[in-house]
N, CA, C and O atoms as a Tripos MOL2 file, in Angstrom:
@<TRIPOS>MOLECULE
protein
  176   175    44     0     0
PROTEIN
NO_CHARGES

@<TRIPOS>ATOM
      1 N         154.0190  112.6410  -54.4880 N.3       1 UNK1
      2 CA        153.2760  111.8270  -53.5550 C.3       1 UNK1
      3 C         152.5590  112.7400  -52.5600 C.2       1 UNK1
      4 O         153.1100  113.7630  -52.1530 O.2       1 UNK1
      5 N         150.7870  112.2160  -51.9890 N.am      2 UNK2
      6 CA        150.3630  113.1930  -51.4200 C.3       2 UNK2
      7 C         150.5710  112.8320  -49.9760 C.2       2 UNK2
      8 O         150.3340  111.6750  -49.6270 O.2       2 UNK2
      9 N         151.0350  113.8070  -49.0210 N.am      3 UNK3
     10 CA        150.8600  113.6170  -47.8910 C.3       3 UNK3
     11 C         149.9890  113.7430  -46.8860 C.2       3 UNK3
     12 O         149.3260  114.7790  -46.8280 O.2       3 UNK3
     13 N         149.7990  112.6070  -45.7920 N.am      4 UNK4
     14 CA        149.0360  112.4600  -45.1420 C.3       4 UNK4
     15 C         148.7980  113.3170  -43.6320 C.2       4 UNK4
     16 O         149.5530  112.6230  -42.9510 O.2       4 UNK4
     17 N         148.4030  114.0760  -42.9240 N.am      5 UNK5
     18 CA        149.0600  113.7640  -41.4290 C.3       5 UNK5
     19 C         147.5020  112.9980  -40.2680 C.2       5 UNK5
     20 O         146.2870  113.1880  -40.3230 O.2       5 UNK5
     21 N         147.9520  112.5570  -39.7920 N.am      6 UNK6
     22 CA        147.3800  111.8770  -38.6090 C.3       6 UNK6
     23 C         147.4760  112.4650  -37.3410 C.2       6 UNK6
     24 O         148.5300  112.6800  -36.7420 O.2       6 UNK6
     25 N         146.5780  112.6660  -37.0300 N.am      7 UNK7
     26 CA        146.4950  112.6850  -35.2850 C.3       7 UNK7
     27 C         146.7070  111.9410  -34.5370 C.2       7 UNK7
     28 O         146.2180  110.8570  -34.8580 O.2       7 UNK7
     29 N         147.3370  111.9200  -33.4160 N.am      8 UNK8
     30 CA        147.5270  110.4750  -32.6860 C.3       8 UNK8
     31 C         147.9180  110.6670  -31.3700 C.2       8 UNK8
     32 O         148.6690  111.5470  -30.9490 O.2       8 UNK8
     33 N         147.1120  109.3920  -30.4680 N.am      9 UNK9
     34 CA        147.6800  109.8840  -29.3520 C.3       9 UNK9
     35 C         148.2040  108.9510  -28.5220 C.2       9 UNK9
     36 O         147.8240  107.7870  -28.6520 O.2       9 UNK9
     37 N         149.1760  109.2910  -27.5130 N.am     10 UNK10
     38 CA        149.5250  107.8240  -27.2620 C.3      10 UNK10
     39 C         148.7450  106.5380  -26.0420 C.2      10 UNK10
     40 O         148.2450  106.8440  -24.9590 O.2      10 UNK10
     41 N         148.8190  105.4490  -26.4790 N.am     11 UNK11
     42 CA        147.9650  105.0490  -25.0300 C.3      11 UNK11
     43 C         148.8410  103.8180  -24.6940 C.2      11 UNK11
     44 O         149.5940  103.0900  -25.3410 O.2      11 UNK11
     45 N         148.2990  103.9140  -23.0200 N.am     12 UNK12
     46 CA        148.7850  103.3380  -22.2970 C.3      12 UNK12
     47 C         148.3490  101.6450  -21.7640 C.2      12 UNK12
     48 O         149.0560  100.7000  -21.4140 O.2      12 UNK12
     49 N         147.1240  101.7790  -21.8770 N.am     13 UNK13
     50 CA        146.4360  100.1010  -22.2210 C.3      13 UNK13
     51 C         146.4570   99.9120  -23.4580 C.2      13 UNK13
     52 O         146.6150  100.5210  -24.5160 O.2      13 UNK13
     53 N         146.1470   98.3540  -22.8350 N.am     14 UNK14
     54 CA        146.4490   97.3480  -24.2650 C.3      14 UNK14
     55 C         145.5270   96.0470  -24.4030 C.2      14 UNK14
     56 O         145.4970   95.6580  -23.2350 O.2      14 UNK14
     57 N         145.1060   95.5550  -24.8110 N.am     15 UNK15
     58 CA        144.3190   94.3040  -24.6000 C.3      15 UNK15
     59 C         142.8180   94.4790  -25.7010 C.2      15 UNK15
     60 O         142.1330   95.4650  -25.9720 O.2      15 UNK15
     61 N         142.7300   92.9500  -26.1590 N.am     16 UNK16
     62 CA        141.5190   92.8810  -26.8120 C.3      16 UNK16
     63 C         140.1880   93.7890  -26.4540 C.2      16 UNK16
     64 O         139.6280   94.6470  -27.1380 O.2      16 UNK16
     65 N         139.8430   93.2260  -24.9590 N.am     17 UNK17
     66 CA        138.8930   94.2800  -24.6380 C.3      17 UNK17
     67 C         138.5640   96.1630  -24.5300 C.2      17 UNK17
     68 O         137.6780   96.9860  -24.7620 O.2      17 UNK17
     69 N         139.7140   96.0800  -24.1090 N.am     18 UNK18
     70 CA        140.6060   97.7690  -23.9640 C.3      18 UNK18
     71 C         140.0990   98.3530  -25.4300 C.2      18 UNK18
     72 O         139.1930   99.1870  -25.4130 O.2      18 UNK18
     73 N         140.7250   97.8870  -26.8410 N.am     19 UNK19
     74 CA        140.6980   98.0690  -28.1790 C.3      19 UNK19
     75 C         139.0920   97.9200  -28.5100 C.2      19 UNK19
     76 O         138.4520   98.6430  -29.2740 O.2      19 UNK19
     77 N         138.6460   96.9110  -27.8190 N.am     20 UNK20
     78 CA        136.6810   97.0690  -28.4080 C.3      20 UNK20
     79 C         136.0940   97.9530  -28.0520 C.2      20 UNK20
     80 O         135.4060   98.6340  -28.8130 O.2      20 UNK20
     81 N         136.2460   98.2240  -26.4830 N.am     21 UNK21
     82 CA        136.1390  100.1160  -26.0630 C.3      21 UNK21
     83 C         136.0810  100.7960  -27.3520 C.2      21 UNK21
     84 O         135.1570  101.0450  -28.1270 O.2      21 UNK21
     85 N         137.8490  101.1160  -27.3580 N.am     22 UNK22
     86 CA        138.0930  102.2810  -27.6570 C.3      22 UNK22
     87 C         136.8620  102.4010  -29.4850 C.2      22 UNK22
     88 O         136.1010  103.2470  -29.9570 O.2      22 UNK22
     89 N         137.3960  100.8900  -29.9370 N.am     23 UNK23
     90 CA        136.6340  100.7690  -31.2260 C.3      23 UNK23
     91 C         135.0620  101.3020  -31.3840 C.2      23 UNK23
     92 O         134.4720  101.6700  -32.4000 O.2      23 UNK23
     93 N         134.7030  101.2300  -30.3140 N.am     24 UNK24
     94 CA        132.7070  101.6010  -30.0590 C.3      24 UNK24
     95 C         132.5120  102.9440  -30.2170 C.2      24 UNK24
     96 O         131.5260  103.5550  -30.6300 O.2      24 UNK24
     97 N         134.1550  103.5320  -29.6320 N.am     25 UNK25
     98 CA        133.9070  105.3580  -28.9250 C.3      25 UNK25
     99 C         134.4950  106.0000  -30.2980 C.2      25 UNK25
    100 O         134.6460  107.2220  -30.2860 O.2      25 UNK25
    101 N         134.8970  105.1820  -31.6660 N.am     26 UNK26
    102 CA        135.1240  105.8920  -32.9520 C.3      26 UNK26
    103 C         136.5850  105.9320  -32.9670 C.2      26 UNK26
    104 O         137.0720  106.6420  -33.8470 O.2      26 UNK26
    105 N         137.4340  105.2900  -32.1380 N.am     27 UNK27
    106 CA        138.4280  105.6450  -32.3660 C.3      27 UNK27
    107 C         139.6510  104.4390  -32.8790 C.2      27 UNK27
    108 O         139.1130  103.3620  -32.6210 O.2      27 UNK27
    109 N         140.6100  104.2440  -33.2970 N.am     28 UNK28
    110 CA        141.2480  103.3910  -34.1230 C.3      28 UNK28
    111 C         142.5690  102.8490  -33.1880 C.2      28 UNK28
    112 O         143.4330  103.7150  -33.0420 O.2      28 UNK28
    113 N         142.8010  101.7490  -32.6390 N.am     29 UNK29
    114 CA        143.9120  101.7780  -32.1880 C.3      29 UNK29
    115 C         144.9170  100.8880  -32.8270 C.2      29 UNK29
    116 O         144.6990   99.8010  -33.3620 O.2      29 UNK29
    117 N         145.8950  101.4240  -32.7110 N.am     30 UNK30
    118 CA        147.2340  101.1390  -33.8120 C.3      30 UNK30
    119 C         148.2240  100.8200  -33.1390 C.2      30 UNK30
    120 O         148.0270  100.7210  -31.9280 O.2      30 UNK30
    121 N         149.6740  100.5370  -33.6830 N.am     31 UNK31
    122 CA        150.8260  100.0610  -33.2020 C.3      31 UNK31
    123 C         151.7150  100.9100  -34.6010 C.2      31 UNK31
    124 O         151.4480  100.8810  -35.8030 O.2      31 UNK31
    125 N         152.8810  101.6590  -33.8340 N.am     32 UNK32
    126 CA        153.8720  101.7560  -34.8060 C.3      32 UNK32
    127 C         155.2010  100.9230  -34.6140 C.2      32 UNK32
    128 O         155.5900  100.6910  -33.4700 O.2      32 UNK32
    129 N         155.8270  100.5200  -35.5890 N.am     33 UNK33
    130 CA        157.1020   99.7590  -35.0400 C.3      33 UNK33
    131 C         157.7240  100.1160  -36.4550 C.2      33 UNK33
    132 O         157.2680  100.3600  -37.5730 O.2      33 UNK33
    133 N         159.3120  100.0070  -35.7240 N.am     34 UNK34
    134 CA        160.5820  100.7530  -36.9630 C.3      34 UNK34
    135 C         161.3640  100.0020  -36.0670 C.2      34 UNK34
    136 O         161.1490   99.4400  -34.9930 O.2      34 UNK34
    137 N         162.6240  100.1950  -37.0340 N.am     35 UNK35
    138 CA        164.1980   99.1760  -36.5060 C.3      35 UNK35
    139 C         164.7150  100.2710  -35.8760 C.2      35 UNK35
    140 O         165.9440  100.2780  -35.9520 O.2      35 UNK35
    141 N         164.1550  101.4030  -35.1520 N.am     36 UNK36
    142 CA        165.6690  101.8700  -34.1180 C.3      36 UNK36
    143 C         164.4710  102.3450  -32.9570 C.2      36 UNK36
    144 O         165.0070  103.0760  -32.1240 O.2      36 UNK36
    145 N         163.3750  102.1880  -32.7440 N.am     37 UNK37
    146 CA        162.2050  101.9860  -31.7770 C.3      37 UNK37
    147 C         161.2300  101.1850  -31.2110 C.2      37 UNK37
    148 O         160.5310  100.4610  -31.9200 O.2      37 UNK37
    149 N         161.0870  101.2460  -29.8000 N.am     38 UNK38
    150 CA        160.4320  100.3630  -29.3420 C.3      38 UNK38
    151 C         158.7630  100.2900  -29.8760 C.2      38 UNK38
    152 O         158.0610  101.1900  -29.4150 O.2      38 UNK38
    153 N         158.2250   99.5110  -30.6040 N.am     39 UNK39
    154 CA        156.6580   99.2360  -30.8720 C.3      39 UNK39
    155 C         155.9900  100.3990  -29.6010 C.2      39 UNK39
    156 O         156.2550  100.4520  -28.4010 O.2      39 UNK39
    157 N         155.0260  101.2660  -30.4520 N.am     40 UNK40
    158 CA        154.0400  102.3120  -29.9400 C.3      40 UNK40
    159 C         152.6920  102.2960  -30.1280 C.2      40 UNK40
    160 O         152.1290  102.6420  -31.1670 O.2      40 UNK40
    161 N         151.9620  101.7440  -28.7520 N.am     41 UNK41
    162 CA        150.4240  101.7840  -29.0450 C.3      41 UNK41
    163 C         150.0520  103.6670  -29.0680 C.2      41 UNK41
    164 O         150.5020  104.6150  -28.4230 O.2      41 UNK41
    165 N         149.0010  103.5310  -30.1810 N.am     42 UNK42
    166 CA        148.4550  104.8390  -30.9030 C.3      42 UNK42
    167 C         147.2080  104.7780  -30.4380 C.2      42 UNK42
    168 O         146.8220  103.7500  -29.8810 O.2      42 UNK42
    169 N         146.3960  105.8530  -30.5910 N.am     43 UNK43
    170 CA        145.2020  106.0620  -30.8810 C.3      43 UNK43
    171 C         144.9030  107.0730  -32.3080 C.2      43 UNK43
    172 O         145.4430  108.1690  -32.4570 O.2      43 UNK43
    173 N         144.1520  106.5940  -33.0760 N.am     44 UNK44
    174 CA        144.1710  107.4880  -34.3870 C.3      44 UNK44
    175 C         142.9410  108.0490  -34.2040 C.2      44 UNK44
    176 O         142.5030  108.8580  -35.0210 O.2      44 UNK44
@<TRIPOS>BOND
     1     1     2 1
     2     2     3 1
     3     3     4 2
     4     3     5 am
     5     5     6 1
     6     6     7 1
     7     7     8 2
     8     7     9 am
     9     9    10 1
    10    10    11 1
    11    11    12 2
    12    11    13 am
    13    13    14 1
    14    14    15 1
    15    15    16 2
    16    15    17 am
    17    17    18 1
    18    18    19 1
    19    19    20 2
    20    19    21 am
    21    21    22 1
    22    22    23 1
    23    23    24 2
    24    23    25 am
    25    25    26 1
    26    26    27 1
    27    27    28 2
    28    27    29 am
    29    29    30 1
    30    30    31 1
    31    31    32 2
    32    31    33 am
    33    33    34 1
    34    34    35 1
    35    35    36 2
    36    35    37 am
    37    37    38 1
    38    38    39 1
    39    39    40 2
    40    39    41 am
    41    41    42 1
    42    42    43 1
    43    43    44 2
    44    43    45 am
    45    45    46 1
    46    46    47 1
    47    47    48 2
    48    47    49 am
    49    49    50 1
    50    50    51 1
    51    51    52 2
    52    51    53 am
    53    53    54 1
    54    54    55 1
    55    55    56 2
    56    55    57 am
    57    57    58 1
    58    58    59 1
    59    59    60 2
    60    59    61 am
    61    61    62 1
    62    62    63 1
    63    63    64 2
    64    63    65 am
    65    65    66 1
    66    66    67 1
    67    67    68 2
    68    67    69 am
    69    69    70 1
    70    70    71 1
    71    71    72 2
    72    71    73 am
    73    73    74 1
    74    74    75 1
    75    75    76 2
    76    75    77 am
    77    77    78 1
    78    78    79 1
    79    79    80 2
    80    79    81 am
    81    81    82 1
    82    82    83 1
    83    83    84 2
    84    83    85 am
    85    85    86 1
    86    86    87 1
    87    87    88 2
    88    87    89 am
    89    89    90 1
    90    90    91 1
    91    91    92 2
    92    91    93 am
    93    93    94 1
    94    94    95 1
    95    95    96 2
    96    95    97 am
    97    97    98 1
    98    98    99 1
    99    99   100 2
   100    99   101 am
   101   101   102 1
   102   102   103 1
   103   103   104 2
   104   103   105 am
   105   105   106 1
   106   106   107 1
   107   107   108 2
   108   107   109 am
   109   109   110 1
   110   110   111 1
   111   111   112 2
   112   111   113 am
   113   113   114 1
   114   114   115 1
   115   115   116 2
   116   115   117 am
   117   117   118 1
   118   118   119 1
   119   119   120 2
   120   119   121 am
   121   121   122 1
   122   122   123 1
   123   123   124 2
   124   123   125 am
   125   125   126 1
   126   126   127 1
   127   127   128 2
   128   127   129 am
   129   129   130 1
   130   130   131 1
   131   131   132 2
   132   131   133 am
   133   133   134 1
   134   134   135 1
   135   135   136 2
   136   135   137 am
   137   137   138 1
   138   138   139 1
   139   139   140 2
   140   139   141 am
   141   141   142 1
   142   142   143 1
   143   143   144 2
   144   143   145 am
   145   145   146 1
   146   146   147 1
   147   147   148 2
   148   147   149 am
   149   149   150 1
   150   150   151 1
   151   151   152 2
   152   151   153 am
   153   153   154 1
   154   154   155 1
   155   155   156 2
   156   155   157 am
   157   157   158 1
   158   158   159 1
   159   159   160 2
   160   159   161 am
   161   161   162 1
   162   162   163 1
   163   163   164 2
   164   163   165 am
   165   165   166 1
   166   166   167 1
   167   167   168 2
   168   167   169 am
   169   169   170 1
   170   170   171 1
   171   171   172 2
   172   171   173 am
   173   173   174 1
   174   174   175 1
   175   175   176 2
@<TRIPOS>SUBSTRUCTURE
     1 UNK1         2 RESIDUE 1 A UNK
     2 UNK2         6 RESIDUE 1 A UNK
     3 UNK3        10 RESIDUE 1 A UNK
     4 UNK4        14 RESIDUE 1 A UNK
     5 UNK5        18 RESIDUE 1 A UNK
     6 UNK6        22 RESIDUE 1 A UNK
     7 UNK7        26 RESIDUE 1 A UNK
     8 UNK8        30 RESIDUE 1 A UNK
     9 UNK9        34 RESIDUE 1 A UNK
    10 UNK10       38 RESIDUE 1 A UNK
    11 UNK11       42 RESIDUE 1 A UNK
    12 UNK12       46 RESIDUE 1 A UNK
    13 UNK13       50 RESIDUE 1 A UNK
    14 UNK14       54 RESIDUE 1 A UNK
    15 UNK15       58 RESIDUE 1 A UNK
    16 UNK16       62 RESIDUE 1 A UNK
    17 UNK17       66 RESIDUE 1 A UNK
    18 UNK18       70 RESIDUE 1 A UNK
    19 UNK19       74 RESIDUE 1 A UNK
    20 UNK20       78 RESIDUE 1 A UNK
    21 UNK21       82 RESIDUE 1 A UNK
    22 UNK22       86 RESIDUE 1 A UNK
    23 UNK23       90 RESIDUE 1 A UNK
    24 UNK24       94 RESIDUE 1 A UNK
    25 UNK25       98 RESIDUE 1 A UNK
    26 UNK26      102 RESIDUE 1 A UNK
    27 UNK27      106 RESIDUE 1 A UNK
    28 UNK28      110 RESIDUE 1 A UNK
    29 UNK29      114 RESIDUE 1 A UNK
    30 UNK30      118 RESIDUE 1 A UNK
    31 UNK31      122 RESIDUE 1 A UNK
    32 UNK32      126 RESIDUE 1 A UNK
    33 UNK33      130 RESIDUE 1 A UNK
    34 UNK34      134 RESIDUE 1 A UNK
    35 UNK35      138 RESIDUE 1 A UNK
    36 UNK36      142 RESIDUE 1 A UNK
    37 UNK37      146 RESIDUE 1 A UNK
    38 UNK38      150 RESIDUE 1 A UNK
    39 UNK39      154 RESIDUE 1 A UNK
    40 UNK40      158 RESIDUE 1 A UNK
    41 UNK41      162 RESIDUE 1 A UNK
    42 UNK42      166 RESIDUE 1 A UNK
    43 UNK43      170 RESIDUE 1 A UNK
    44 UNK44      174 RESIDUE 1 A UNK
């Protein structure tokens, strides 16, 4: 299997509008979530 890595960074706002920003300036915003961590807004 090939592996990936990602850049990422973390951010601190959150909101529809916040995300259309960031979406205009090229950048991707994400959420990670797993069963032993709290959900993490990303920037990719």
């Amino acid at each position: 299997m090939k592996q990936v890595i990602l850049n990422a960074i973390k951010r601190e706002k959150t909101g529809k509008e916040i995300c259309k920003k960031l979406r205009k300036q090229g950048l991707i915003p994400a959420i990670i979530y797993g069963p032993y961590f709290q959900p993490l807004n990303l920037l990719l």
